[in-house]
PDB file of N, CA, C and O in Angstrom:
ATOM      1  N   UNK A   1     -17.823  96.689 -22.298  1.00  0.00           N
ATOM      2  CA  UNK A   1     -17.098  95.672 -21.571  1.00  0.00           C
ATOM      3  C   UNK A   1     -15.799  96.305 -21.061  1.00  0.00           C
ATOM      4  O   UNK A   1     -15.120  96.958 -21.855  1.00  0.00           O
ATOM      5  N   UNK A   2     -15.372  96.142 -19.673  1.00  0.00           N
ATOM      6  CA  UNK A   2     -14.165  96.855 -19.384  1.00  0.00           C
ATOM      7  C   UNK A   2     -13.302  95.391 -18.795  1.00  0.00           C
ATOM      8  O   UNK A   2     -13.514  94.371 -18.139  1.00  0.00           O
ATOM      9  N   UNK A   3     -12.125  96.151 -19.590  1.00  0.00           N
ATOM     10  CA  UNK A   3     -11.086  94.961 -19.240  1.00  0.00           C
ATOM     11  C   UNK A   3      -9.950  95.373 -17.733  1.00  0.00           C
ATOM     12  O   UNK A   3     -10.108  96.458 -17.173  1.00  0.00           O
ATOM     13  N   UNK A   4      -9.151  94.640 -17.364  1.00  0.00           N
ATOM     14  CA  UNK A   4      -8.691  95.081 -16.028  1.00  0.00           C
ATOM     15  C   UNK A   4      -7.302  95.951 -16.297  1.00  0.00           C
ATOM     16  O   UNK A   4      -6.443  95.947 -15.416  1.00  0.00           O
ATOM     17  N   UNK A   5      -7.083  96.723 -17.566  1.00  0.00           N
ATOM     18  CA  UNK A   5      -5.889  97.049 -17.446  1.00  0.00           C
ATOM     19  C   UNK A   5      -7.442  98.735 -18.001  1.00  0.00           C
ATOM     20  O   UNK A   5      -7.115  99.512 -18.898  1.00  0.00           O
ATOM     21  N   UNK A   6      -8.527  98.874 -17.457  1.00  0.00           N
ATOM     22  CA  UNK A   6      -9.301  99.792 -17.990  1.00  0.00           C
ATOM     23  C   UNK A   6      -9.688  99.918 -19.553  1.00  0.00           C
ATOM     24  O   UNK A   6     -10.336 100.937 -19.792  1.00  0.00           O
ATOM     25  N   UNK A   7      -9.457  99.194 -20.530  1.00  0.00           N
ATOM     26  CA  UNK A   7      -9.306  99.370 -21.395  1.00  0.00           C
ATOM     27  C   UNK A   7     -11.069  99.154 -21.522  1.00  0.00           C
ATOM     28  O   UNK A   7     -11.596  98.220 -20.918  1.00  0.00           O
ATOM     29  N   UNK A   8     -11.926 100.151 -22.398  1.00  0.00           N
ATOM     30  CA  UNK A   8     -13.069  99.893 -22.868  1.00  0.00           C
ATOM     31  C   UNK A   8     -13.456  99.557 -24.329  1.00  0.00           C
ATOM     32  O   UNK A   8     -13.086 100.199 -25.312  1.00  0.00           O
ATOM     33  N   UNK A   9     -14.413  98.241 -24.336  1.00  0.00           N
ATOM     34  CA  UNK A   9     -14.790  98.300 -26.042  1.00  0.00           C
ATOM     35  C   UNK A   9     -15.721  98.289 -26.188  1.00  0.00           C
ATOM     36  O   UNK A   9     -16.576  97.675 -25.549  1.00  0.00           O
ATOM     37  N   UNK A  10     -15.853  99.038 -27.169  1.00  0.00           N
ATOM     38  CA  UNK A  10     -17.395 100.076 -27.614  1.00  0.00           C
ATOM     39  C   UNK A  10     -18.077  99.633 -28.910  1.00  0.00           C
ATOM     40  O   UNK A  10     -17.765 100.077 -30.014  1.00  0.00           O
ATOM     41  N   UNK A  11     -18.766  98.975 -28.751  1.00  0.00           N
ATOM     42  CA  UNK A  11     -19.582  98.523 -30.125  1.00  0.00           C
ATOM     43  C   UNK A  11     -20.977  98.970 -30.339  1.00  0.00           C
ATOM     44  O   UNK A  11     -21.769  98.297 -29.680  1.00  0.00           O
ATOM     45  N   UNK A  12     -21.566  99.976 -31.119  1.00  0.00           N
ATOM     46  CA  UNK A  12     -23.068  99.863 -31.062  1.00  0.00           C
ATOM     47  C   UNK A  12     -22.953 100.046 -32.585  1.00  0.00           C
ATOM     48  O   UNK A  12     -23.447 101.089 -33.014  1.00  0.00           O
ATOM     49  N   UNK A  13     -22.420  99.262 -33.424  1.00  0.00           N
ATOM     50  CA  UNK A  13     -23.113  99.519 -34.976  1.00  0.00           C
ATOM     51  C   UNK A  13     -22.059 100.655 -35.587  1.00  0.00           C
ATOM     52  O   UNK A  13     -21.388 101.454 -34.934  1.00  0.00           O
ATOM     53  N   UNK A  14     -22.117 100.466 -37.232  1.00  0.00           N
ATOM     54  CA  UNK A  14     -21.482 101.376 -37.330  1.00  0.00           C
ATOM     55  C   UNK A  14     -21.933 103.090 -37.454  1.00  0.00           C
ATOM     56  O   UNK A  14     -21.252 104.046 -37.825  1.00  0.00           O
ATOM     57  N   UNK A  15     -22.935 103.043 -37.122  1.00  0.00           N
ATOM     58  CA  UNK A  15     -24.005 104.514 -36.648  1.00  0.00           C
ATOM     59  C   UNK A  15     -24.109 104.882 -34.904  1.00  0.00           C
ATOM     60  O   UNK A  15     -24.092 105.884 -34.188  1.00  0.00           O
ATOM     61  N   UNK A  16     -24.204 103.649 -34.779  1.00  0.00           N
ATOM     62  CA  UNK A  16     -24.353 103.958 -33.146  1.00  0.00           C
ATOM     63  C   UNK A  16     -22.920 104.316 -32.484  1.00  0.00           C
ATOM     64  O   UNK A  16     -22.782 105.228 -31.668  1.00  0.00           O
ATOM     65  N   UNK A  17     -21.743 103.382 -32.995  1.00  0.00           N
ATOM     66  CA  UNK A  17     -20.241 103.553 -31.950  1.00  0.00           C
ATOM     67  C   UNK A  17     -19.901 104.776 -31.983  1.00  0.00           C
ATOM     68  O   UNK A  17     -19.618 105.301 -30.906  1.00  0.00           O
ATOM     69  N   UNK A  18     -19.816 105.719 -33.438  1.00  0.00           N
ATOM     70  CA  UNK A  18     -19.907 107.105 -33.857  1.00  0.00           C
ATOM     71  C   UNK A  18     -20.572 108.190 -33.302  1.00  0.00           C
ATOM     72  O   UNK A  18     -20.070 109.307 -33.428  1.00  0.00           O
ATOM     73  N   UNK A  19     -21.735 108.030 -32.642  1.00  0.00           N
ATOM     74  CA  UNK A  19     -22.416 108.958 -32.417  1.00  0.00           C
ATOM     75  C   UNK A  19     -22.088 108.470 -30.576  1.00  0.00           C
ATOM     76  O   UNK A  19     -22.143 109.541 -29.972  1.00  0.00           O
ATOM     77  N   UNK A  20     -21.812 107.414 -29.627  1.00  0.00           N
ATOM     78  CA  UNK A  20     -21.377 107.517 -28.609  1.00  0.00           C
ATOM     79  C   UNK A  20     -20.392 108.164 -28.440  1.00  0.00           C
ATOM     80  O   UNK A  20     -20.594 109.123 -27.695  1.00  0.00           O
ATOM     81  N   UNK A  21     -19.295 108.064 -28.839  1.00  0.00           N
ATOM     82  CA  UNK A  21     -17.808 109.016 -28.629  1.00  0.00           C
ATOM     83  C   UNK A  21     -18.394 110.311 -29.027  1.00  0.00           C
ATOM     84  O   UNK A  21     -18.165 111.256 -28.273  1.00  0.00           O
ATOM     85  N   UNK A  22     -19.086 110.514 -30.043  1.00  0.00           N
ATOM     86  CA  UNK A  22     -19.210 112.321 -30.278  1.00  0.00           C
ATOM     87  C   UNK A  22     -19.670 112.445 -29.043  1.00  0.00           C
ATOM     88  O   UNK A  22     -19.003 113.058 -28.209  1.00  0.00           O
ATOM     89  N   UNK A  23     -21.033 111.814 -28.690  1.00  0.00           N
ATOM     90  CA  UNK A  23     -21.485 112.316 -27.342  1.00  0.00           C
ATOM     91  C   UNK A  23     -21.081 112.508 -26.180  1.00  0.00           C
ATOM     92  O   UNK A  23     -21.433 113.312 -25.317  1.00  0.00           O
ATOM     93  N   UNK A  24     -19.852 111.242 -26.216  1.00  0.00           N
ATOM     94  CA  UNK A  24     -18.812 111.541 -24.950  1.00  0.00           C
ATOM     95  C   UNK A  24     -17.972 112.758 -24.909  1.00  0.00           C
ATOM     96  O   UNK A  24     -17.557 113.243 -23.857  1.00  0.00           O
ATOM     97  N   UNK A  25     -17.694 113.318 -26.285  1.00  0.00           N
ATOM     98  CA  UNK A  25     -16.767 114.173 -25.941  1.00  0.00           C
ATOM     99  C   UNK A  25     -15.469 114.037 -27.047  1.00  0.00           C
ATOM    100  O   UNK A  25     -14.502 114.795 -27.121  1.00  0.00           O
ATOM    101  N   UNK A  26     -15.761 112.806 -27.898  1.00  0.00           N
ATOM    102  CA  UNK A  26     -15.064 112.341 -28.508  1.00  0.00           C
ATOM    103  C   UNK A  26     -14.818 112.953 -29.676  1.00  0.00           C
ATOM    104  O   UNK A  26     -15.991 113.115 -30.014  1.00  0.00           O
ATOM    105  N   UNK A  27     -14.071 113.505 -30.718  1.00  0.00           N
ATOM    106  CA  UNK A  27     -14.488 113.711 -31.989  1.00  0.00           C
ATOM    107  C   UNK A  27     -14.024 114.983 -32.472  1.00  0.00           C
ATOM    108  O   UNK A  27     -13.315 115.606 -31.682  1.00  0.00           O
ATOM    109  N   UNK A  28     -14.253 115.495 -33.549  1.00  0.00           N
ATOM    110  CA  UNK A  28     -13.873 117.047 -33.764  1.00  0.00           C
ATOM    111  C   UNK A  28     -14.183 118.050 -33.385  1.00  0.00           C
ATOM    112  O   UNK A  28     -15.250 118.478 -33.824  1.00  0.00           O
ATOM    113  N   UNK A  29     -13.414 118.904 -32.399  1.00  0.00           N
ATOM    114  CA  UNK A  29     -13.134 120.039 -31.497  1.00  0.00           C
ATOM    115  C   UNK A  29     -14.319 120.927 -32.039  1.00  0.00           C
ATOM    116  O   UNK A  29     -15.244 121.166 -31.263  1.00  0.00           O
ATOM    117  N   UNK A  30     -14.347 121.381 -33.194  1.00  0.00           N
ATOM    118  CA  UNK A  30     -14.878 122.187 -33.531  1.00  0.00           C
ATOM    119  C   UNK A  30     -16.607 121.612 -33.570  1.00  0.00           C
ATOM    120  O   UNK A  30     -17.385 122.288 -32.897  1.00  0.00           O
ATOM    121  N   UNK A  31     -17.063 120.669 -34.164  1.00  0.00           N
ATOM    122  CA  UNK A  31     -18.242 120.376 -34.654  1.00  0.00           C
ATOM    123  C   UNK A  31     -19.019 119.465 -32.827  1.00  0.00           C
ATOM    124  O   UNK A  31     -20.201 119.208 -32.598  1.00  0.00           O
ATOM    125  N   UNK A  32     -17.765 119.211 -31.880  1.00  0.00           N
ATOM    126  CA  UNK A  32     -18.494 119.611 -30.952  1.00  0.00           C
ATOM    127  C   UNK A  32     -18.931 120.534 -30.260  1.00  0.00           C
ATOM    128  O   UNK A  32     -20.070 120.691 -29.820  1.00  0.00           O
ATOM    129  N   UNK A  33     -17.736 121.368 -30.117  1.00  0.00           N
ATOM    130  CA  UNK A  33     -18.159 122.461 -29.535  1.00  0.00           C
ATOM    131  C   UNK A  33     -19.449 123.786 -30.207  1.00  0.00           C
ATOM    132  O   UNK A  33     -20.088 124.546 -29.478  1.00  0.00           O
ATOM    133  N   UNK A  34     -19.518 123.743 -31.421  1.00  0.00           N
ATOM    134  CA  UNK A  34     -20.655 123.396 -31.693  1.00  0.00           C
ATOM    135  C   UNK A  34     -22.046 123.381 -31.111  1.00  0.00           C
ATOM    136  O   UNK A  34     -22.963 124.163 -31.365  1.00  0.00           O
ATOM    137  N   UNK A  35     -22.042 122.242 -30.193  1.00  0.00           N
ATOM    138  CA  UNK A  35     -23.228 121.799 -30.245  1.00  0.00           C
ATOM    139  C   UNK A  35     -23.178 121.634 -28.180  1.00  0.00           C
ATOM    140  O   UNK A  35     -23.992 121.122 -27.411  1.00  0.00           O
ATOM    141  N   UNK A  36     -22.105 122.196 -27.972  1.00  0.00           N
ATOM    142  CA  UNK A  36     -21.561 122.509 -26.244  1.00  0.00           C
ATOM    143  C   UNK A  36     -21.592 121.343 -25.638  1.00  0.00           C
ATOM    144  O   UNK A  36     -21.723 121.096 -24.439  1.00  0.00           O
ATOM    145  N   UNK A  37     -21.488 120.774 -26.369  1.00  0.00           N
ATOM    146  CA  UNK A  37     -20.461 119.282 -25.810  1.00  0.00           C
ATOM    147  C   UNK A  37     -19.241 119.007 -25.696  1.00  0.00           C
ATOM    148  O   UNK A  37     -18.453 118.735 -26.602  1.00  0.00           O
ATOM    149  N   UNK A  38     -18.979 119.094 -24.155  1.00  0.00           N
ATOM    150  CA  UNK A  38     -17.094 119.426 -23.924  1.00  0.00           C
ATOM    151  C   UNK A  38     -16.270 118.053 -24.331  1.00  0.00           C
ATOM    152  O   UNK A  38     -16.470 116.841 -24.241  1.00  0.00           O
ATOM    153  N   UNK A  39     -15.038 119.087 -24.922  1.00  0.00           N
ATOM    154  CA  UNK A  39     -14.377 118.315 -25.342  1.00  0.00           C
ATOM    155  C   UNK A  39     -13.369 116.997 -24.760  1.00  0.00           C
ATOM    156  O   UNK A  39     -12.324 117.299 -24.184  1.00  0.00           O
ATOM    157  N   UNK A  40     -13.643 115.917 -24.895  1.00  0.00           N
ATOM    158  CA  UNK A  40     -12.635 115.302 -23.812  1.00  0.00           C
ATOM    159  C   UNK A  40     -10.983 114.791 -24.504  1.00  0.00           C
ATOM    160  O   UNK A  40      -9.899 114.512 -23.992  1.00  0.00           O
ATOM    161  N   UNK A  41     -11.503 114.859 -25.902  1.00  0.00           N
ATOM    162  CA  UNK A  41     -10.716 114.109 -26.620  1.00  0.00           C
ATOM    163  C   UNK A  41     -10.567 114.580 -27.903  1.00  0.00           C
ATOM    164  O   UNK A  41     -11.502 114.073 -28.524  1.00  0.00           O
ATOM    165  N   UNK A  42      -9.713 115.485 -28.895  1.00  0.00           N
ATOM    166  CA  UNK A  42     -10.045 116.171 -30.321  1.00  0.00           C
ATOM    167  C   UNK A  42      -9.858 114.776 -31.001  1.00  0.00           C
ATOM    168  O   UNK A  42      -9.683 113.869 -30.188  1.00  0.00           O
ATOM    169  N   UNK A  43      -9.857 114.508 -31.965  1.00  0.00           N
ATOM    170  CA  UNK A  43     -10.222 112.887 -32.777  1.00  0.00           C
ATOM    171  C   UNK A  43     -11.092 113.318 -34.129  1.00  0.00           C
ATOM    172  O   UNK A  43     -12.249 112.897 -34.139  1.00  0.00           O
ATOM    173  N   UNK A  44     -10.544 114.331 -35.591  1.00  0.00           N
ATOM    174  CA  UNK A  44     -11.019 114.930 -36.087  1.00  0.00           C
ATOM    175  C   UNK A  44     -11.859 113.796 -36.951  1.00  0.00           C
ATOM    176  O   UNK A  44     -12.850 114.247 -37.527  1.00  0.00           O
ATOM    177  N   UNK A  45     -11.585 112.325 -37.125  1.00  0.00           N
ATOM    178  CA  UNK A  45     -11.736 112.246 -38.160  1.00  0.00           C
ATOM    179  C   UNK A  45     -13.649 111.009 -37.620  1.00  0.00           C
ATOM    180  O   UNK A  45     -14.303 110.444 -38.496  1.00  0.00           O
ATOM    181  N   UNK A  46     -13.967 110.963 -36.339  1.00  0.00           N
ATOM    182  CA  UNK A  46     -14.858 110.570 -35.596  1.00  0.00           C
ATOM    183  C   UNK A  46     -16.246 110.842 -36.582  1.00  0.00           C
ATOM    184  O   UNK A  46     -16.753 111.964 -36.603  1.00  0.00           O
ATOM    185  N   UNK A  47     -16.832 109.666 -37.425  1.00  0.00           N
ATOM    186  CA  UNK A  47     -18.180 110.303 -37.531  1.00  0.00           C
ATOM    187  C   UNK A  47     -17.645 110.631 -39.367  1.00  0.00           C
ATOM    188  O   UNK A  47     -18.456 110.566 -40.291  1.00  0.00           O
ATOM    189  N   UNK A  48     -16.726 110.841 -39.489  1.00  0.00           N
ATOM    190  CA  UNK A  48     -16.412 111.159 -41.291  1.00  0.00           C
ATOM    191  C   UNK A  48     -16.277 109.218 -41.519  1.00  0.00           C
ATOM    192  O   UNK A  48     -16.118 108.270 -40.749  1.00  0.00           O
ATOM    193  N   UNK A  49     -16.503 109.440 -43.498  1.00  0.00           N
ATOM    194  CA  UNK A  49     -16.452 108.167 -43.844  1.00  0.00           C
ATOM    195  C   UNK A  49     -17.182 107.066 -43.037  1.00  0.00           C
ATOM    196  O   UNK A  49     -16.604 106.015 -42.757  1.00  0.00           O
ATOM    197  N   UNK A  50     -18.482 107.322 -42.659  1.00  0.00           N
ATOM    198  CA  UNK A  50     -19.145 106.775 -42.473  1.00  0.00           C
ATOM    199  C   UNK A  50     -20.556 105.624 -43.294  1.00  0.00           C
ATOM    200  O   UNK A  50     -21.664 105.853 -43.778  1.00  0.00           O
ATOM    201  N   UNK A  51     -19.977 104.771 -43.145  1.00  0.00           N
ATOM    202  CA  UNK A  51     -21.102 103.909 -44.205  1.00  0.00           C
ATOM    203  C   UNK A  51     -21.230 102.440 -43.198  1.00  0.00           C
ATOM    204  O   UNK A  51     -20.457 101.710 -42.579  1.00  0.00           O
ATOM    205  N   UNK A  52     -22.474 102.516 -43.427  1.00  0.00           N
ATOM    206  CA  UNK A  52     -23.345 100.905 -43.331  1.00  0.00           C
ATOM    207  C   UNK A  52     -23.466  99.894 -44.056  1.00  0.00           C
ATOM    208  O   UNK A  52     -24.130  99.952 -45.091  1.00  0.00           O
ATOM    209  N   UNK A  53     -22.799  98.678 -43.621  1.00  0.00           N
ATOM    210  CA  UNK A  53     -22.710  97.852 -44.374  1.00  0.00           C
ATOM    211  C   UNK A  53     -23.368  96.080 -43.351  1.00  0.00           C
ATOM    212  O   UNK A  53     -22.768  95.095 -42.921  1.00  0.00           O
ATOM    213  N   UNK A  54     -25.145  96.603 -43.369  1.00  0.00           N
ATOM    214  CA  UNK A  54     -25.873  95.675 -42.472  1.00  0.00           C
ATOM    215  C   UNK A  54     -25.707  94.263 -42.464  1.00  0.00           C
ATOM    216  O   UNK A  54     -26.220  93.520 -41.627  1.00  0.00           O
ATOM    217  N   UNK A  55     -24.644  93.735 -43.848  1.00  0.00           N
ATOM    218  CA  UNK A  55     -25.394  92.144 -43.988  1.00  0.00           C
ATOM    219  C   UNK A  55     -23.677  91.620 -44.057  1.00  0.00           C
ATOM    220  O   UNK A  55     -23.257  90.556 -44.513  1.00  0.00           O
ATOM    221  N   UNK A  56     -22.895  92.740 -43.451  1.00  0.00           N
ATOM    222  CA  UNK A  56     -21.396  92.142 -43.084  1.00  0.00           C
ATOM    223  C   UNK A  56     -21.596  91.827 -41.398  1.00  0.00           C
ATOM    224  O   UNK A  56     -22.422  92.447 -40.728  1.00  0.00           O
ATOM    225  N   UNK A  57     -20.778  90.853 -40.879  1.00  0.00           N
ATOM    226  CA  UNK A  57     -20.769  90.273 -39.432  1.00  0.00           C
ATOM    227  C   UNK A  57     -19.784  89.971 -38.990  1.00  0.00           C
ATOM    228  O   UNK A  57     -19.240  89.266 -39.839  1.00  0.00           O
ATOM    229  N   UNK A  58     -19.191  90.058 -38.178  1.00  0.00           N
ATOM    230  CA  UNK A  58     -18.060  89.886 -37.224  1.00  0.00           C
ATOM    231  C   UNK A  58     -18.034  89.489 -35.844  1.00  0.00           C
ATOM    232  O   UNK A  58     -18.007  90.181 -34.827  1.00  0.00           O
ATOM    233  N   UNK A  59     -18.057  87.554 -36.088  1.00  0.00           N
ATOM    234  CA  UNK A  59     -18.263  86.843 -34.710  1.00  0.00           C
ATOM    235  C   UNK A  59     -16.671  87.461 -33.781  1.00  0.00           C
ATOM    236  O   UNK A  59     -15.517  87.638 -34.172  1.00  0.00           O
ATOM    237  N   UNK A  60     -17.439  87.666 -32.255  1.00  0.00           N
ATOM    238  CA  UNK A  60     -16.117  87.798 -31.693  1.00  0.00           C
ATOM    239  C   UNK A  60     -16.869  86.799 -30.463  1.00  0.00           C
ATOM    240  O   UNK A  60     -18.061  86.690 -30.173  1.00  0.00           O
ATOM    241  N   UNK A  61     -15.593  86.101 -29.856  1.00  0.00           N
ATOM    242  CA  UNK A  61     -15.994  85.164 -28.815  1.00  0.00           C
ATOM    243  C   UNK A  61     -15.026  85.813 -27.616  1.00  0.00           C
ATOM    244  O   UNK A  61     -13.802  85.766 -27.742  1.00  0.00           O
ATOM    245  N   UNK A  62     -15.588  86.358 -26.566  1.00  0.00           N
ATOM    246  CA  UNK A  62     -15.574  86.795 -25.313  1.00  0.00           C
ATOM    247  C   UNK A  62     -14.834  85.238 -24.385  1.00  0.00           C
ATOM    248  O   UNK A  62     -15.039  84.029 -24.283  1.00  0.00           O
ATOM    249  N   UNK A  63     -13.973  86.220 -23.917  1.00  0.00           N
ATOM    250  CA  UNK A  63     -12.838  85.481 -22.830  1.00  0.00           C
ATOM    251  C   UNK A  63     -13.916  84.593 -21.638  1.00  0.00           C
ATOM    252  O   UNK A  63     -13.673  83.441 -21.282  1.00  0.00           O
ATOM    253  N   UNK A  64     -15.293  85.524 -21.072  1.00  0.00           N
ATOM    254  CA  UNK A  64     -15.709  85.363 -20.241  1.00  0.00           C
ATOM    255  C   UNK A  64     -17.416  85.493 -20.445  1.00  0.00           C
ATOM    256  O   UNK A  64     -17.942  86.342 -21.165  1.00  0.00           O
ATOM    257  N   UNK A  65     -17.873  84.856 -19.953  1.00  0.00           N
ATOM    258  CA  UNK A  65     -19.988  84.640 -20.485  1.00  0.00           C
ATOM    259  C   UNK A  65     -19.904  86.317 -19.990  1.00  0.00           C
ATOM    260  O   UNK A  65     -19.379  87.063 -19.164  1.00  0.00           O
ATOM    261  N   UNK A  66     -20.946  86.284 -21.291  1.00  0.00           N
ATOM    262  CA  UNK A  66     -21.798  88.166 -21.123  1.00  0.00           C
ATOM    263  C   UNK A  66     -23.182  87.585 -20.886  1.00  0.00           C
ATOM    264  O   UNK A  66     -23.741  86.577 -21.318  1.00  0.00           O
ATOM    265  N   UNK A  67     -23.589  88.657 -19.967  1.00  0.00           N
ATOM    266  CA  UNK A  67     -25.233  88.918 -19.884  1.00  0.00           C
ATOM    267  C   UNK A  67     -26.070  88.829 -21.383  1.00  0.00           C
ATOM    268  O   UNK A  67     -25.514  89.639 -22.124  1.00  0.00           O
ATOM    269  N   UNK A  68     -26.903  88.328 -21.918  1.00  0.00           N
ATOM    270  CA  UNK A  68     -27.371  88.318 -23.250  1.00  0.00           C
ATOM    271  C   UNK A  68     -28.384  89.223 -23.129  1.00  0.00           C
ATOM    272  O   UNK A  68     -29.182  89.141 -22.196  1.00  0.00           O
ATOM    273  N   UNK A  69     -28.468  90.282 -24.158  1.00  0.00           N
ATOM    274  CA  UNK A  69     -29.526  90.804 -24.210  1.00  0.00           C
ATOM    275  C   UNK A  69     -30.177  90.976 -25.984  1.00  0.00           C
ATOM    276  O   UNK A  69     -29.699  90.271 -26.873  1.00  0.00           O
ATOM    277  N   UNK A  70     -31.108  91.831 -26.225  1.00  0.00           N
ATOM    278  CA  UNK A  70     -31.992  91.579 -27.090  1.00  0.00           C
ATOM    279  C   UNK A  70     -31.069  92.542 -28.062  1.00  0.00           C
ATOM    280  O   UNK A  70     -30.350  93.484 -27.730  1.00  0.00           O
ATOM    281  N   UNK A  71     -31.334  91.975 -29.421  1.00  0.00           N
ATOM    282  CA  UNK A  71     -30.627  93.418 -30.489  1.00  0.00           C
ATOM    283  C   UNK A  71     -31.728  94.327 -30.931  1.00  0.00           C
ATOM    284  O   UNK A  71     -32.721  93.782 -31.412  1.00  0.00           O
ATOM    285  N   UNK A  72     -31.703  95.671 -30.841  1.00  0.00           N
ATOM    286  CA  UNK A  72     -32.341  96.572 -31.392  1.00  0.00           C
ATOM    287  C   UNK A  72     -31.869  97.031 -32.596  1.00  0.00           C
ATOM    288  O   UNK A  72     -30.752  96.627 -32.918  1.00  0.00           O
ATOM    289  N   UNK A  73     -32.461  97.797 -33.361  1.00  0.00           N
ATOM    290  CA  UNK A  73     -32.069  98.511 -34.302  1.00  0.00           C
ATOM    291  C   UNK A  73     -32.730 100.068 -34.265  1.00  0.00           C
ATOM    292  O   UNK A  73     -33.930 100.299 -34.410  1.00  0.00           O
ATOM    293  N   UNK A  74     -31.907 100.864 -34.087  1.00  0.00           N
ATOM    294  CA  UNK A  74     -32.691 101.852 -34.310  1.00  0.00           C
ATOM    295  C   UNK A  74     -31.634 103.065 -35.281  1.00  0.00           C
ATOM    296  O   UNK A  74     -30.416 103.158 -35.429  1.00  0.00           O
ATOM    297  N   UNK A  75     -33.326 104.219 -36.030  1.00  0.00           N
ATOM    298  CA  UNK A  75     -32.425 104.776 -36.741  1.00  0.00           C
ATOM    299  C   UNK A  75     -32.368 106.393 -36.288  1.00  0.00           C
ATOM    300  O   UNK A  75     -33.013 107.052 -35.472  1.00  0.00           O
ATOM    301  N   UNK A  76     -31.532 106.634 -37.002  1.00  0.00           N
ATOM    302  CA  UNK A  76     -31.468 108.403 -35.811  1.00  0.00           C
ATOM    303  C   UNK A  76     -31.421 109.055 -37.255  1.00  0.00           C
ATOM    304  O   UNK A  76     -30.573 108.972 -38.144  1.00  0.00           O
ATOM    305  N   UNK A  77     -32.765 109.811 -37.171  1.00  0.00           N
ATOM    306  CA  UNK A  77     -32.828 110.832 -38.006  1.00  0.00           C
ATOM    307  C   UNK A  77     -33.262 112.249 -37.891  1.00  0.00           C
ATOM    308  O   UNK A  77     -33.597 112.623 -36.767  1.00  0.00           O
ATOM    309  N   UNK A  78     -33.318 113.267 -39.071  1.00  0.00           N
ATOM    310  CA  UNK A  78     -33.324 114.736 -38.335  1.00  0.00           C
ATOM    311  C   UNK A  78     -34.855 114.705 -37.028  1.00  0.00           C
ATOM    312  O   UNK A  78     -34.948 115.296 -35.953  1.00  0.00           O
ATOM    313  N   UNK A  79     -35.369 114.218 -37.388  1.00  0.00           N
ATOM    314  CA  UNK A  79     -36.828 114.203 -36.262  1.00  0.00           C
ATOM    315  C   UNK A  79     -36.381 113.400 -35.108  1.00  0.00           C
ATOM    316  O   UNK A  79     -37.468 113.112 -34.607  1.00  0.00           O
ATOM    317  N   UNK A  80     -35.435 112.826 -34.327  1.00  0.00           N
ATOM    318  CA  UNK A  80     -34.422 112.097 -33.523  1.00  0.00           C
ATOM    319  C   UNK A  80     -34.669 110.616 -34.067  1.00  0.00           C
ATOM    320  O   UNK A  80     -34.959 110.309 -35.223  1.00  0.00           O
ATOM    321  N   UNK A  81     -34.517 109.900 -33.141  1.00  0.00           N
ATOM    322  CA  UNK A  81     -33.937 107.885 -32.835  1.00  0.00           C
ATOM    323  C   UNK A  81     -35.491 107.663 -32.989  1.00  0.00           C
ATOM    324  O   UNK A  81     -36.364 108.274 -32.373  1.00  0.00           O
ATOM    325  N   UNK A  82     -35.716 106.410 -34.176  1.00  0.00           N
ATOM    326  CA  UNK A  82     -36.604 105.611 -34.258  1.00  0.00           C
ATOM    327  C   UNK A  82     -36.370 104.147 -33.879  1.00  0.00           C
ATOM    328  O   UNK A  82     -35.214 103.832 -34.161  1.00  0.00           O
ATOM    329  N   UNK A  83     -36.911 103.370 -33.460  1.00  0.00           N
ATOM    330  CA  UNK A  83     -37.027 102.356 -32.929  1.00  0.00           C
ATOM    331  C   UNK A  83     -37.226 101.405 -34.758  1.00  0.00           C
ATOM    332  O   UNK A  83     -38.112 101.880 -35.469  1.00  0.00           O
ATOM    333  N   UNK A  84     -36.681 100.585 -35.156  1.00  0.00           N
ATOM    334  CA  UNK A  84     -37.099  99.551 -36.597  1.00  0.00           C
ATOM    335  C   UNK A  84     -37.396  98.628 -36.050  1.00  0.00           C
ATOM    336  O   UNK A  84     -36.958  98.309 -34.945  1.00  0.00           O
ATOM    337  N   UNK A  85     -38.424  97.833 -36.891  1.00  0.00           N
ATOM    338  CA  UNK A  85     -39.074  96.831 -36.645  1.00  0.00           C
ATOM    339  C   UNK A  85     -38.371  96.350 -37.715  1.00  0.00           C
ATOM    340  O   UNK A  85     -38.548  95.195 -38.101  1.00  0.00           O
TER     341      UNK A  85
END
C-alpha cells in the first residue's frame, strides 16, 4: 500500500516481510552480497530473531477500501516455496 507522502507498508507474514526486503536489497551487507543481491540498504539485523507466532492477529482498518484478495500460506524451504493447504 503506498501512502502520498511515498511511504510503503509491507506485510507478508512474519517469514514472508523478511525475506521481501532481503530480496529487495534490504538487510545485511554481507549475507547479501553473498548471494549478489545489491545492496540498497545495510539493515544488519533483517531476517535475525525470527519466529512465528500463527494464532497471534493484528486487525488493522485501512483509511480507504482495498481490493480483497485470497490468503495464501506458503512455506519456503531448502527445496524452495511450497504452497499449504
Amino acid at each position: 500500500m503506498l501512502r502520498d507522502m511515498g511511504e510503503v507498508l509491507l506485510c507478508a507474514g512474519a517469514i514472508g516481510s523478511p525475506q521481501l526486503l532481503l530480496l529487495s536489497g534490504i538487510g545485511p551487507r554481507p549475507y547479501l552480497s553473498s548471494w549478489g543481491i545489491p545492496v540498497v540498504h545495510h539493515q544488519p539485523y533483517v531476517g535475525q530473531f525470527l519466529y512465528d507466532n500463527p494464532r497471534n492477529g493484528i486487525s488493522i482498518v485501512p483509511s480507504m477500501p482495498l481490493e480483497h484478495s485470497l490468503i495464501q500460506v506458503v512455506g519456503i524451504t531448502n527445496s524452495g516455496a511450497q504452497q499449504l493447504d
